[in-house]
N, C-alpha and C positions, 0 to 999 in steps of 0.2 A: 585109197584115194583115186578117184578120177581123174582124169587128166584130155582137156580137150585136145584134139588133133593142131588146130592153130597152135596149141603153146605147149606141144610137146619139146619143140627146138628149142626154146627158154627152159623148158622143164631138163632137157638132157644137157644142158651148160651148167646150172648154176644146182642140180641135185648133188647132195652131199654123200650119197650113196654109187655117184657116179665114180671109176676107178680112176686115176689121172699116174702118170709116167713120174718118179721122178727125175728132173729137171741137171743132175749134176752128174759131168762125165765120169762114166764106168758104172753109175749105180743102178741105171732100166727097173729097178725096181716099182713094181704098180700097187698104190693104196689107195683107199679110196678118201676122194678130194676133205673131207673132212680130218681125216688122218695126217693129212701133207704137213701141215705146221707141228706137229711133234715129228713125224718123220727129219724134217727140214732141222730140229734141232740136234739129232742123231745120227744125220747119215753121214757114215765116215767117210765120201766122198767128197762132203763139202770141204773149199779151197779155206786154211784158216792161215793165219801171220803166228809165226813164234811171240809167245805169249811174252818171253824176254824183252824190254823196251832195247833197242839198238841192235838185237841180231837180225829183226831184217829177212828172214827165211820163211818162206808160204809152203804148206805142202797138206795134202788131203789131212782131216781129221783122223782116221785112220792110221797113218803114217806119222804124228805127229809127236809121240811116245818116242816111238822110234831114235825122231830130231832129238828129243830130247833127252835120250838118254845114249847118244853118237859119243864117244871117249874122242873121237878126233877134236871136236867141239865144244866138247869138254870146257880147257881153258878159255874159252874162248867165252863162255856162258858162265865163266866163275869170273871172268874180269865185270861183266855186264853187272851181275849181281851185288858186285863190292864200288860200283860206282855211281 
């Protein structure tokens, strides 16, 4: 494909082939812009809410096993559950 000089600038914003950063701290990983929406649902950088309603605790997806498998927290996520 050709691509005129006037609408290269439009061509290199909105190409899908174009690489783009992701977006959520610690991850700098580069895909390219068509990839970002499965990335975005994957990267364990993204900030999520304990899935528990009432505990209340945000922590990277990543890290979130973690939360959830804390023995400190434990009872804490077995009250949630039984209420």
């Amino acid at each position: 494909m050709r691509i005129d000089r006037q609408d290269l600038k439009q061509h290199m914003q909105q190409c899908e082939f174009r690489t783009v950063v992701c977006p959520f701290h610690g991850c700098g990983r580069t895909v390219p812009s068509s990839s970002m929406p499965r990335h975005r649902r994957e990267c364990q950088n993204v900030v999520v809410s304990c899935p528990l309603k009432g505990c209340g605790a945000v922590s990277t997806r990543g890290e979130l096993d973690a939360h959830l498998e804390n023995r400190v927290l434990m009872p804490q996520h077995l009250r949630l559950l039984v209420t």
